[in-house]
DOKOLLUM-118075 format. One line per 2 residues: number of its first residue (from 0); for each residue x, y, z of C-alpha. Coordinates in nm, 2 decimals. Example, Ala and Ser with C-alpha at 12.3 -4.5 7.8 and 13.67 -1.06 7.14 Angstrom:
BEGIN
0 = 1.23 -0.45 0.78 ~ 1.37 -0.11 0.71 .
// end
This chain:
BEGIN
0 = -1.94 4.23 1.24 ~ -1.77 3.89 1.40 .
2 = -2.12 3.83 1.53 ~ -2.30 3.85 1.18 .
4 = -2.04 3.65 0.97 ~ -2.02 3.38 1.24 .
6 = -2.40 3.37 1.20 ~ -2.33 3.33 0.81 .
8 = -2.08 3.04 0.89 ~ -2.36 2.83 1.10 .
10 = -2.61 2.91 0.85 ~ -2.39 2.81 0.52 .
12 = -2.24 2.45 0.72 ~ -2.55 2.39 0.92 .
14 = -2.64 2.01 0.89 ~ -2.96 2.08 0.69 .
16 = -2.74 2.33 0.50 ~ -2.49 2.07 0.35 .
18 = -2.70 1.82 0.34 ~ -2.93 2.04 0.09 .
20 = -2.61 2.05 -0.09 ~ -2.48 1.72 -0.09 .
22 = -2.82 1.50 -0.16 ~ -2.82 1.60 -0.49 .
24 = -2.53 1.54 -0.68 ~ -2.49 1.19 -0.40 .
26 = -2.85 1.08 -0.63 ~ -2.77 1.18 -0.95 .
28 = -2.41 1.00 -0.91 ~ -2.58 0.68 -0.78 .
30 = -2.87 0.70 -1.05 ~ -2.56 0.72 -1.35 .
32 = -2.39 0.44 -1.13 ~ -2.63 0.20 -1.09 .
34 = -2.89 0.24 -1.35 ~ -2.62 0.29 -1.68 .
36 = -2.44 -0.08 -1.60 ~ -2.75 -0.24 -1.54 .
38 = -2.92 -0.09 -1.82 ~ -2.59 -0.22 -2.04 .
40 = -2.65 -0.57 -1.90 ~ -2.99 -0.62 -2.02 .
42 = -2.94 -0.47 -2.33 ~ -2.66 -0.67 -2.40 .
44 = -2.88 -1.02 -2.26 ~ -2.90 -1.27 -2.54 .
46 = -3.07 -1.47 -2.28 ~ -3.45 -1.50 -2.25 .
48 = -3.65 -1.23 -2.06 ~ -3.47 -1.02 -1.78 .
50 = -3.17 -1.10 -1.70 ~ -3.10 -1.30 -1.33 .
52 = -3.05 -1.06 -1.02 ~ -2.66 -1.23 -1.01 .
54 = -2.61 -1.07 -1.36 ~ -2.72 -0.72 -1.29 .
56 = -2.49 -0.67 -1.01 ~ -2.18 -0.88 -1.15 .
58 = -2.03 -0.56 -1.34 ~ -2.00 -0.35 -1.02 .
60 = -1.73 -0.64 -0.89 ~ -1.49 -0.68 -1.20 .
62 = -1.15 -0.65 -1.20 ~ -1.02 -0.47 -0.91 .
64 = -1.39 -0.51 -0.70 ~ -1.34 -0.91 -0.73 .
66 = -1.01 -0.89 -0.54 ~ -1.19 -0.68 -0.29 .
68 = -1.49 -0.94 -0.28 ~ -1.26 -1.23 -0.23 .
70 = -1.07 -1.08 0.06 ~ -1.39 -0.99 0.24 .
72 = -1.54 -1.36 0.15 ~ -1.23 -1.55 0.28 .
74 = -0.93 -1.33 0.39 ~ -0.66 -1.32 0.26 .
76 = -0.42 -1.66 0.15 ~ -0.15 -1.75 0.44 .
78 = 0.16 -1.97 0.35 ~ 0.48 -1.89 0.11 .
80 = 0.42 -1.59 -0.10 ~ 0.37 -1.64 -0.47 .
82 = 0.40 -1.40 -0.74 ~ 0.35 -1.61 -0.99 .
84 = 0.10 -1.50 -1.30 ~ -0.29 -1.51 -1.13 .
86 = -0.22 -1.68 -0.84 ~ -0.46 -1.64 -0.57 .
88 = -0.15 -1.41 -0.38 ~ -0.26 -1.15 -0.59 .
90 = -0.49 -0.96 -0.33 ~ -0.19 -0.88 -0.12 .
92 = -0.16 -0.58 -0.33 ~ -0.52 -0.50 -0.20 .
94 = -0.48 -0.31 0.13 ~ -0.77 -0.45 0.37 .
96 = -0.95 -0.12 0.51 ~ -1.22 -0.14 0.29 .
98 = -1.28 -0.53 0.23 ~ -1.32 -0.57 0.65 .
100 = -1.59 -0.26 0.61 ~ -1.72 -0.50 0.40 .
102 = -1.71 -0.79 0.56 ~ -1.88 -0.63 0.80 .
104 = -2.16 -0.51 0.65 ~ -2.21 -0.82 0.46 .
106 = -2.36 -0.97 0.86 ~ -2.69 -0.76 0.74 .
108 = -2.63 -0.76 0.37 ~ -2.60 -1.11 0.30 .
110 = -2.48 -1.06 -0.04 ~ -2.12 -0.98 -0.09 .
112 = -2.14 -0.73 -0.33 ~ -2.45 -0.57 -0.30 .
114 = -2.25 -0.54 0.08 ~ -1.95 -0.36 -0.15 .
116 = -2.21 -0.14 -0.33 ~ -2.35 -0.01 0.01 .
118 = -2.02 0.05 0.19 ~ -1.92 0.27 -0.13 .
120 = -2.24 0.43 -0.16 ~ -2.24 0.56 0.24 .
122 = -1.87 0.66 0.18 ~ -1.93 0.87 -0.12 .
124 = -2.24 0.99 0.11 ~ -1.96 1.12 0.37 .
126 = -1.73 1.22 0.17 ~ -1.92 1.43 -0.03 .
128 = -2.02 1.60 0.36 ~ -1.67 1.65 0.43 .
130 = -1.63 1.78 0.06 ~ -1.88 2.09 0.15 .
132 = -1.76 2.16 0.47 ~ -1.43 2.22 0.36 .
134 = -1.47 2.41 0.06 ~ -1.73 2.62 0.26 .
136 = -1.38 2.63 0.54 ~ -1.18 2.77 0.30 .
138 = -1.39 3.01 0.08 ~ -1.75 3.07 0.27 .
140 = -1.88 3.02 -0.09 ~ -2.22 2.75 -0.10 .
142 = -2.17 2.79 -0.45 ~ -1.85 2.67 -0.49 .
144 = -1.88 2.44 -0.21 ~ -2.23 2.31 -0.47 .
146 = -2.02 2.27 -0.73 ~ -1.76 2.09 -0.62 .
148 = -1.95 1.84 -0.52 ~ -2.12 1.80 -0.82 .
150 = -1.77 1.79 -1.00 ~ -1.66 1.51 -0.75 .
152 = -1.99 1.28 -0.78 ~ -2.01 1.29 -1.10 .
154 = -1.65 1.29 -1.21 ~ -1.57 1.09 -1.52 .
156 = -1.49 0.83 -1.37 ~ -1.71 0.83 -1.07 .
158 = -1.86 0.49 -1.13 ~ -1.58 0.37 -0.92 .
160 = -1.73 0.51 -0.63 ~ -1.99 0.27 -0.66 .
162 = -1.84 -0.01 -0.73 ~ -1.68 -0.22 -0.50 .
164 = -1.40 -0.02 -0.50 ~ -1.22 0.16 -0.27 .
166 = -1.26 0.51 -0.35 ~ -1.57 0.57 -0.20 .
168 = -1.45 0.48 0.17 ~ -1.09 0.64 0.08 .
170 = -1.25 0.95 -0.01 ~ -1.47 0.98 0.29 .
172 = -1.15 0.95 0.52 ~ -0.91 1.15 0.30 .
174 = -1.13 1.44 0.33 ~ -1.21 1.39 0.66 .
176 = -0.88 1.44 0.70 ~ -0.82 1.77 0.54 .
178 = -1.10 1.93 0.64 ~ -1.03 1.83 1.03 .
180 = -0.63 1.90 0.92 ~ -0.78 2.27 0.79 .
182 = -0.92 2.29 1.10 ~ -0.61 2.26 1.33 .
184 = -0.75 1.99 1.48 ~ -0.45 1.71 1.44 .
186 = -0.57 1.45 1.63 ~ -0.88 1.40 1.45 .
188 = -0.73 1.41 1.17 ~ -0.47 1.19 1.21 .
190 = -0.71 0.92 1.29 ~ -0.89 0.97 0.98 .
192 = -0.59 0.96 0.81 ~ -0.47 0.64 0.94 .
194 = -0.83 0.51 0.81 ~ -0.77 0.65 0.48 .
196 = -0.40 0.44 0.51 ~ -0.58 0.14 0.60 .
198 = -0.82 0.12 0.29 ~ -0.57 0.24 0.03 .
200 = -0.19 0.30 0.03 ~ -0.27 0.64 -0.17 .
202 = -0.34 0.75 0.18 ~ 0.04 0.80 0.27 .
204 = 0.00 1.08 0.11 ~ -0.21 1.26 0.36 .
206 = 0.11 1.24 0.58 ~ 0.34 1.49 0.42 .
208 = 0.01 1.70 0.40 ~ -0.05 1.74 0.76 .
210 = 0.29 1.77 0.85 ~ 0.34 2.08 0.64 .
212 = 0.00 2.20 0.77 ~ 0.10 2.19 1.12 .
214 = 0.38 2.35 1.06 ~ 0.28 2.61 0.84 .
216 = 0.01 2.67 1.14 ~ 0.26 2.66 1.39 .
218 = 0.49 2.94 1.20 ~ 0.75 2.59 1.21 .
220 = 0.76 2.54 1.56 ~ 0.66 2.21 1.63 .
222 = 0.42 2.10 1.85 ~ 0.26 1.78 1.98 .
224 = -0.01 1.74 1.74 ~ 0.29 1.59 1.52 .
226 = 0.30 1.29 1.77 ~ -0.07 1.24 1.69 .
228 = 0.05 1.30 1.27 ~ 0.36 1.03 1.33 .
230 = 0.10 0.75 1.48 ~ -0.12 0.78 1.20 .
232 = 0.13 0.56 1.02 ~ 0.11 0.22 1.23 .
234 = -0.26 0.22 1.03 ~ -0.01 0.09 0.72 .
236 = 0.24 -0.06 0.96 ~ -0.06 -0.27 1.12 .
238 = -0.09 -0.47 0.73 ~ 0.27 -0.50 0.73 .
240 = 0.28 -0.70 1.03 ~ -0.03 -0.91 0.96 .
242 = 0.13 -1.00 0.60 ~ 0.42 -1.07 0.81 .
244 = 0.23 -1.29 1.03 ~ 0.05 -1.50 0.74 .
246 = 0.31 -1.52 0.46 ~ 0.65 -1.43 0.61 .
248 = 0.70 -1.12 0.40 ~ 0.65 -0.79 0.55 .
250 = 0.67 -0.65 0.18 ~ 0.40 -0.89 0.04 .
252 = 0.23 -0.59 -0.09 ~ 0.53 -0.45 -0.28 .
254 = 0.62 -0.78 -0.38 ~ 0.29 -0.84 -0.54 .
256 = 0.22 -0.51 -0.73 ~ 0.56 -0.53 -0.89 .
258 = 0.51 -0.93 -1.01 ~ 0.35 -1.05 -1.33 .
260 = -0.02 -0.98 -1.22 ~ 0.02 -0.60 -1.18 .
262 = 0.36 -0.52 -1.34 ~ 0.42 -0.21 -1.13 .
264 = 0.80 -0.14 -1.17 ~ 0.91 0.17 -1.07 .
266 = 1.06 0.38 -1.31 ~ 1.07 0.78 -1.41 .
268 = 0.72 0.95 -1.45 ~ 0.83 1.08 -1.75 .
270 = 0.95 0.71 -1.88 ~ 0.64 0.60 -1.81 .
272 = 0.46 0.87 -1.97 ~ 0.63 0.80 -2.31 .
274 = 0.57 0.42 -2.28 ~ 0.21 0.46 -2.19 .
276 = 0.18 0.78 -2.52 ~ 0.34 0.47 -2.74 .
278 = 0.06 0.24 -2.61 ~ -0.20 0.50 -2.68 .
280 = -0.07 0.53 -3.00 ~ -0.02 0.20 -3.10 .
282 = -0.27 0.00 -2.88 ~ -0.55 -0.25 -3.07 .
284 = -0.85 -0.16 -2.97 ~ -0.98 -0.05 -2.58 .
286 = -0.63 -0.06 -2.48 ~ -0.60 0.27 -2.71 .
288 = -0.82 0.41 -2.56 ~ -0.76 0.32 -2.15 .
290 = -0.39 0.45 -2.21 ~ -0.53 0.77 -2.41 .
292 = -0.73 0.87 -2.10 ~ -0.44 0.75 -1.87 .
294 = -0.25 1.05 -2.07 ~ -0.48 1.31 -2.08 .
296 = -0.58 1.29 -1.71 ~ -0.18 1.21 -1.61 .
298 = -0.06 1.56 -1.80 ~ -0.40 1.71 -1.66 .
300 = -0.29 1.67 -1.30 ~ 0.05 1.78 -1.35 .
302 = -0.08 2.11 -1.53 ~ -0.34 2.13 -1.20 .
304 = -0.03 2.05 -0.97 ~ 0.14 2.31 -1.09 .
306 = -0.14 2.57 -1.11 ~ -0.18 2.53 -0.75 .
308 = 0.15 2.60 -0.65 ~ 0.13 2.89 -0.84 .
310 = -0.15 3.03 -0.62 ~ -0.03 2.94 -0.33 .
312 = -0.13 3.25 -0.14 ~ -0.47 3.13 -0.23 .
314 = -0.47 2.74 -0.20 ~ -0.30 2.60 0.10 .
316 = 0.00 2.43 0.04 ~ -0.09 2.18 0.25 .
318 = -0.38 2.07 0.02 ~ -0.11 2.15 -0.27 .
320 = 0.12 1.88 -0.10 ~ -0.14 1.62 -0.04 .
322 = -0.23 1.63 -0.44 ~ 0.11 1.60 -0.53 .
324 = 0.15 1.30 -0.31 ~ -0.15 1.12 -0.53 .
326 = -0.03 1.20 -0.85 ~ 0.36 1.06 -0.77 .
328 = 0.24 0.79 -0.63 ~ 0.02 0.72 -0.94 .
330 = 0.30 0.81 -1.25 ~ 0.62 0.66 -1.15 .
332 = 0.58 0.29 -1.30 ~ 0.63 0.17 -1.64 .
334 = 0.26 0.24 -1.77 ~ 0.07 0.49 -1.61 .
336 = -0.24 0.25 -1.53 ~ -0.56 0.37 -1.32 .
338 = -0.45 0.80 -1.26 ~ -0.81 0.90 -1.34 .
340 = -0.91 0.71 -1.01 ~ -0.61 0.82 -0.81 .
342 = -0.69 1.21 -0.93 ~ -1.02 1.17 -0.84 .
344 = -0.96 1.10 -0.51 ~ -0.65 1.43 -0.50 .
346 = -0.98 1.68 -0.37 ~ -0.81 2.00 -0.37 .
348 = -0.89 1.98 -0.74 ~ -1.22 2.06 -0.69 .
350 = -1.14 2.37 -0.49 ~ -0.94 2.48 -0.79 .
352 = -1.21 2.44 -1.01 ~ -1.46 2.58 -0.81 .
354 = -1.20 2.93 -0.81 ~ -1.15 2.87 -1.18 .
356 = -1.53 2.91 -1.29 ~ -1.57 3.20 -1.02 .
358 = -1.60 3.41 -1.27 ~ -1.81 3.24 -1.50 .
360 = -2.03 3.06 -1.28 ~ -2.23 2.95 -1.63 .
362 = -1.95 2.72 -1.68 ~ -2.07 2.49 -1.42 .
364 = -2.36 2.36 -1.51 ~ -2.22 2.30 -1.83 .
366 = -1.90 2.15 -1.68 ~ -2.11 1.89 -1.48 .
368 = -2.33 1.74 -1.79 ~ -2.03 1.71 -2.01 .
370 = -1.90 1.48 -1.72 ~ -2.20 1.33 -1.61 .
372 = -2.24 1.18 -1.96 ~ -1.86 1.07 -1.94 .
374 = -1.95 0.91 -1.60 ~ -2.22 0.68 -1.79 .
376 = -2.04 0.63 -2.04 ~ -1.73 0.51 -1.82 .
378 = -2.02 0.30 -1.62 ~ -2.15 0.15 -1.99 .
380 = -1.78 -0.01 -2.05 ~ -1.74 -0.13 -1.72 .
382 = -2.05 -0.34 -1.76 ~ -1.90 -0.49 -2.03 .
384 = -1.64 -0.64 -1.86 ~ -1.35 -0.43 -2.06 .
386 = -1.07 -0.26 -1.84 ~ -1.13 0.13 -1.81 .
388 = -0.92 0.25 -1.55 .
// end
């Protein structure tokens, strides 16, 4: 019997296996992200013919991606600290995991972005891997392990992982991470998770995670994989210094998000739920609708938070913990202001969506088209330059 389900196990995650499961949704996801913003860029040319190469890649490095294209360009700024409205101190609050992938890529791409598009691209690639191999770790179901990651590559607001963003490389560590965390293998995962902490600060929330895991594991005896766990955290510690180093402020990243460019003043999740339903309300415009999907996805992942520790005989509290870690890092400021891309990357979601449609495995096909089409239409607004997330 041990014999014939451990032949299942290296049939279901064989490389060719997960690949076959993987491929799929990793093309369709790159086919919405790249070909819906370049599409809205030539439609929207008042110029004459096709538009220059410089303008169809310009909307994957708005916003967010131009901070990340500007470290990995120059660096970041040394001298006195400055929080003052738009000055170039600004990327301070970028953590520099992914704009040194970057950099580095850019040595054989010459082109900054298109270097940004291809280090998301490959991390979506891997973490979509991990993705299957640990859904297929914790329910043996290629279905489920199918679906979810359809329902992570072409999540609403998937675009983002092929931007120059971050959440492409966060995800491929994060999951990493869990999976090897799953696994009982701390070491490994502590070293992805101190990659994960490098890239984004949404990765200190892998810590708690694998803490509880190992313990959980370990019936609460400790053990020395925690020592592994503990050193994943000079990956953050590391920035700290260097922004000591350059500007003189070991906080330069707190400093930073909570000045006038970002505005990210801590306050009650549920005070900044009400100022962010008033702005949905009352907004002019996009804004209406940016803090509208700011609410819906925010109450979302608390209803999904909660869910999960309902079943947790059936979902690992460990995956439970790590989710909760992404959404309060995400909801205690004054507006809630980019949760659909912090939730995207909290992936035991997608293990409780895959047990959800179980049942009704008809769902998911229609599940995946409804957000497909909300993944191009996410991409269609970010090529115009407005603010989605």
């Amino acid at each position: 019997m041990r014999t014939a389900l451990g032949a299942a196990w290296r049939g279901a995650t064989g490389r060719g296996a997960v690949m076959g499961m993987v491929l799929p949704p990793f093309l369709a996801s790159k086919l919405i992200g790249v070909v819906a913003p370049m599409v809205t860029v030539w439609a929207r040319s008042t110029g004459i013919g096709v538009p220059p190469a410089s303008g169809f890649i310009a909307p994957f490095s708005y916003w967010d991606g131009a901070a990340y294209v500007s470290i990995a360009a120059h660096g970041y700024p040394a001298g006195a600290l400055s929080t003052a409205l738009n000055s170039p101190d600004y990327v301070w609050a970028r953590f520099p995991g992914y704009p040194l992938l970057v950099h580095l890529v850019a040595y054989v791409v010459p082109q900054t972005v298109v270097a940004g598009i291809v280090v998301s691209a490959v991390g979506e690639l891997v973490a979509l891997v991990f993705l299957a191999r640990l859904i297929l770790l914790e329910r043996g179901d290629p279905a489920a392990a199918r679906f979810a990651c359809w329902a992570l590559a072409v999540f609403p607001y998937a675009f983002y992982l092929t931007a120059v963003y971050t959440e492409g490389a966060f995800l491929a560590a994060a999951i990493a991470s869990l999976y090897y965390m799953r696994r009982g293998q701390d070491g490994r995962a502590a070293v992805a998770a101190a990659i994960a902490m490098f890239i984004h600060v949404t990765g200190l929330a892998l810590f708690p995670a694998l803490v509880v895991d190992h313990l959980v594991r370990r019936r609460g005896r400790p053990g020395l994989g925690l020592v592994a766990i503990a050193a994943s955290l000079l990956s953050p510690l590391l920035f700290v210094a260097y922004a000591w180093e350059l500007t003189g402020d070991p906080l330069a990243f707190w400093h930073i998000a909570g000045s006038a460019s970002f505005n990210r003043t801590l306050t009650w999740p549920w005070s900044g739920a009400f100022s962010t339903w008033q702005a949905a309300l009352n907004g002019v415009g996009g804004n209406s609708f940016i803090f509208g999907m700011e609410m819906i996805f925010g109450v979302g992942g608390l209803l999904a938070l909660l869910w999960m520790a309902w079943w947790w005989r059936r979902i690992p509290p460990s995956l439970t913990v790590y989710a909760a870690g992404i959404w309060l890092m995400a909801t205690p400021i004054i507006y809630w202001l980019g949760i659909p891309r912090f939730e995207m990357t909290a992936v035991p979601i997608y293990l409780l969506l895959a047990d959800l449609t179980r049942r009704h495995p008809g769902s998911r096909p229609v599940i995946v088209v409804i957000s497909a089409g909300w993944m191009g239409f996410i991409a269609t607004l970010a090529a115009t330059g407005q603010f989605v997330a």
